[in-house]
N, C-alpha and C positions, 0 to 999 in steps of 0.2 A: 545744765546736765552734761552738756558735751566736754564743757572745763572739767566740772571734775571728774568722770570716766579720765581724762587726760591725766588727770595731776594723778592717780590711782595708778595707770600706766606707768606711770614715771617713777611710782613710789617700787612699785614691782621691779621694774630693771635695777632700781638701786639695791633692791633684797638679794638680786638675784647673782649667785656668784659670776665672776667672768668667765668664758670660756677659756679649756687649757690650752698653753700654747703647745702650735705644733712643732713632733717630736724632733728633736735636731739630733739625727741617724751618722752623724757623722765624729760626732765624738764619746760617745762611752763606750767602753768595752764588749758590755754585755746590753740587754732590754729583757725583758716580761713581758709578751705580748699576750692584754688582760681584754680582746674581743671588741673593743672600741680604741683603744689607744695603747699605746708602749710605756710602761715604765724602764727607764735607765738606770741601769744599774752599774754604778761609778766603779767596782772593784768586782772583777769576775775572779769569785773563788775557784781556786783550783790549783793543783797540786804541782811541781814543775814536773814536765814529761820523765824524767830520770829519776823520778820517785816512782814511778808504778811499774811494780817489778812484774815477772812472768807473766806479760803480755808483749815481749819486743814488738814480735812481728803485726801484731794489730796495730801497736804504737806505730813503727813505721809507714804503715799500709794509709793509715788515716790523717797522721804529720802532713805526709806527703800530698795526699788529695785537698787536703784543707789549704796547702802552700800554693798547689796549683791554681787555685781558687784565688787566692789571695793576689796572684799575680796576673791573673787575665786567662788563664789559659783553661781548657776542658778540665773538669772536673765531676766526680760522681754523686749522684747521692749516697749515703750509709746507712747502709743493714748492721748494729749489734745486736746479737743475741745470743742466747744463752744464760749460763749458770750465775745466779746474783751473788752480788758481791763479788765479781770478779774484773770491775773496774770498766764496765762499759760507759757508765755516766761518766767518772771523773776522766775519764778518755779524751771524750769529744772535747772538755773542759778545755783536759794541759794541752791538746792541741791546738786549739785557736789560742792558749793564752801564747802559747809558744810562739805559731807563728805570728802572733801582735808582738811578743818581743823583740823579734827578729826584722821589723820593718814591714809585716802585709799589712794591709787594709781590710781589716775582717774583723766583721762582729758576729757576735752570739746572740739569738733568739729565740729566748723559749717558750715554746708555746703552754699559755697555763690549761691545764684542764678543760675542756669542753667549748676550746676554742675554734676547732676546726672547721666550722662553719664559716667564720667570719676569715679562712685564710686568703680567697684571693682580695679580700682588700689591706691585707697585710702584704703582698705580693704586690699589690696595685701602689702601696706607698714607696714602697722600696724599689720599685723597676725604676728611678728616675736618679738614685742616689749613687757618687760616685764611691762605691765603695763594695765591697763582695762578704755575703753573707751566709751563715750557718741558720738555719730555722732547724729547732732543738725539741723534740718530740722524745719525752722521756719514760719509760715502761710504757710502751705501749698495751691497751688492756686484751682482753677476752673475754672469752662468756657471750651472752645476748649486748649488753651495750658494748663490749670490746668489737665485735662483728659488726656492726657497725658505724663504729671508729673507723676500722681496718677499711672496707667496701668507699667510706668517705675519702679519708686517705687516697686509696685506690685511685680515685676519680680523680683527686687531684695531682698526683702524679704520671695521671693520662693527659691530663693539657688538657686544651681545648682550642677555640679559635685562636684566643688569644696567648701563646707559649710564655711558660714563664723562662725569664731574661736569663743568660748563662751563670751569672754573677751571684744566682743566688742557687743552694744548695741545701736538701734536706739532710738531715743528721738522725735516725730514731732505733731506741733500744726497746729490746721486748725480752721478757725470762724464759717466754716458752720457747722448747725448741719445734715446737711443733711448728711455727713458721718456716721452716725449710725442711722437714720431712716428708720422704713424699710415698714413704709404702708402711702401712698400716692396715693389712686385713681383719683384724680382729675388732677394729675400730665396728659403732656404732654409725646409721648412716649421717644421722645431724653431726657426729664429731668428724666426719671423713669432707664434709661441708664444708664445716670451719678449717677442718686444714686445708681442702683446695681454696678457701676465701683468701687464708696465709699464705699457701705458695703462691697464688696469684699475684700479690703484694710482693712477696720478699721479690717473684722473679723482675719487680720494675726498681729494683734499686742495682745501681752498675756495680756496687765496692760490699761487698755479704763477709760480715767477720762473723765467726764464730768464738765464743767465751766460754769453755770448758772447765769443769771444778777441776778443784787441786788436787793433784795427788800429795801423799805425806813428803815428797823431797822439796816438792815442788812448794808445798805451805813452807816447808823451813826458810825453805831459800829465798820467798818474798819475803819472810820476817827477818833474815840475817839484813836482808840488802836493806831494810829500815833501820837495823838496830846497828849496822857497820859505823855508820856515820857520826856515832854520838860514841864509839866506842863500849856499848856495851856486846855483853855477854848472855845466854839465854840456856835455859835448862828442857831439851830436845820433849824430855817428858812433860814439862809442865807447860810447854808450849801445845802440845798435841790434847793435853786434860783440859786446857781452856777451849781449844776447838770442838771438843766434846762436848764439851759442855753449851756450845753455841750451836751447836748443830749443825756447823758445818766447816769443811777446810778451803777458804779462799781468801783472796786478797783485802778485802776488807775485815776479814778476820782478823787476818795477819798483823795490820794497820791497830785492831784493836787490844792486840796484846801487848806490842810495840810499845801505845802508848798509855798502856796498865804499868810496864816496864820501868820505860823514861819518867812516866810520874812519880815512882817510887824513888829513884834516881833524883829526884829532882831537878829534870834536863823536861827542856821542848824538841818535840820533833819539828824538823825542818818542813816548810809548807811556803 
C-alpha cells in the first residue's frame, strides 16, 4: 500500500507543471505586476517624449523626476490628473522609455487591476534589486470600490515599519478632478467624503500635475506638431468637425485625426 501511495506521488509531481522561474527585474523595460508574479514585458510601448505635444511643462516636470530616480538621487511620487485624453498615461510611458534611452536604470511597473493588496510583496521583491523603479497605477477609480482603492493606496503610501526603499517610485493617474479640489459647498455629505478621502491621497504625493482640456488653438497645434513631421497639411474646420464629433478636444484626439490623415496619405506616424 505504501509503494503505491508513493508511485501515485511521483505520478502527480510528473503532471504537475514546474514552478515559474523567478522574475529576473533587471532586464526588460517594462513588467505587469499580475498579484503573485511579474509578467515582462520585452518592448515598453510608448511614444518618444517630443511626440506629445501641449504638455511641455508636465513632460519636463516628470522627465525630470524619473531621471532623478534613475540615477540615485530623491525623487517624488506622481499625481496625473485631469481631463482624459490628454496624455497622462502615455506620459509616464515616454518618460521612463526616455530616460531607458538615455543610460538610467529604470523600469515600468504596472500594476494590473485589483492588485493593490498584494503591493508590499511587490515592494518586498524589488527592495533588493539593483536598479530604480516606476510602480504604474493607471486611471485610478472612484465610486464605492474606487474609495477604496484610494484609502488602500493611502496606506500604502503612509509606510509603515518597514519604508519603502528610495529606488522605488509610484507613478498614478485619475480623470477626476476632484482629487485635488478642495471647496465644494453644494456638494452632498458622502461626495464631500470622497473628496476629503481624494485630497488626503493627492496631498501624499510630492510632484501633482494637472492635465486640462484643450482649448481650440491648443487642439490645432497638437495636431500640427503630429502632422509637421510627415509634411502634411490639415483643414482647421474639419479638424475641429471630428472633435465634435468625438466629443472632445484633446491630445488624443488630436493623435486620432492625425492618423485618419496619414492613413489616407498613405504615410505612418512616427512612434
Amino acid at each position: 500500500m505504501e509503494f503505491a501511495l508513493e508511485r501515485i506521488a511521483e505520478a502527480l509531481e510528473r503532471l504537475a507543471p514546474p514552478p515559474p522561474p523567478p522574475t529576473d527585474w533587471l532586464t526588460a523595460p517594462a513588467y505587469v505586476w499580475e498579484s503573485e508574479r511579474a509578467r515582462p514585458v520585452p518592448v515598453l510601448d510608448a511614444l518618444p517624449l517630443e511626440a506629445l505635444h501641449g504638455i511641455d511643462a508636465q513632460a519636463r516636470a516628470v522627465r525630470g523626476n524619473f531621471a532623478r530616480l534613475a540615477h540615485g538621487a530623491a525623487a517624488h511620487d506622481v499625481l496625473l490628473w485631469g481631463a482624459r485624453g490628454m496624455g497622462k498615461s502615455a506620459l509616464v510611458r515616454a518618460a521612463v522609455a526616455d530616460v531607458q534611452k538615455n543610460g538610467g536604470a529604470l523600469a515600468l511597473v504596472q500594476l494590473a487591476p485589483g492588485t493593490l493588496p498584494t503591493f508590499p510583496a511587490l515592494v518586498a521583491e524589488l527592495a533588493e534589486q539593483a536598479r530604480a523603479f516606476v510602480l504604474f497605477i493607471d486611471d485610478l477609480g472612484f465610486g464605492a470600490d474606487g474609495r477604496a482603492e484610494m484609502l488602500a493606496l493611502r496606506s500604502l503610501l503612509d509606510g509603515g515599519v518597514a519604508p519603502r526603499p528610495a529606488h522605488i517610485r509610484l507613478a498614478v493617474t485619475a480623470n477626476r478632478r476632484a482629487i485635488v479640489e478642495r471647496e465644494d459647498t453644494s456638494a452632498t455629505i458622502h461626495e464631500r467624503d470622497e473628496r476629503d478621502d481624494a485630497l488626503a491621497l493627492a496631498d501624499r504625493f510630492g510632484l501633482t500635475l494637472g492635465f486640462h482640456p484643450a482649448d481650440k488653438d491648443t487642439y490645432l497645434a497638437i495636431l500640427a506638431g503630429y502632422l509637421a513631421p510627415l509634411g502634411l497639411s490639415f483643414d482647421p474646420e474639419e479638424a475641429m468637425a471630428f472633435a465634435i464629433q468625438r466629443g472632445n478636444r484633446s491630445g488624443r484626439t488630436a493623435l486620432q485625426f492625425a492618423t485618419e490623415l496619414a492613413g489616407r496619405a498613405g504615410l505612418t506616424l512616427s512612434s
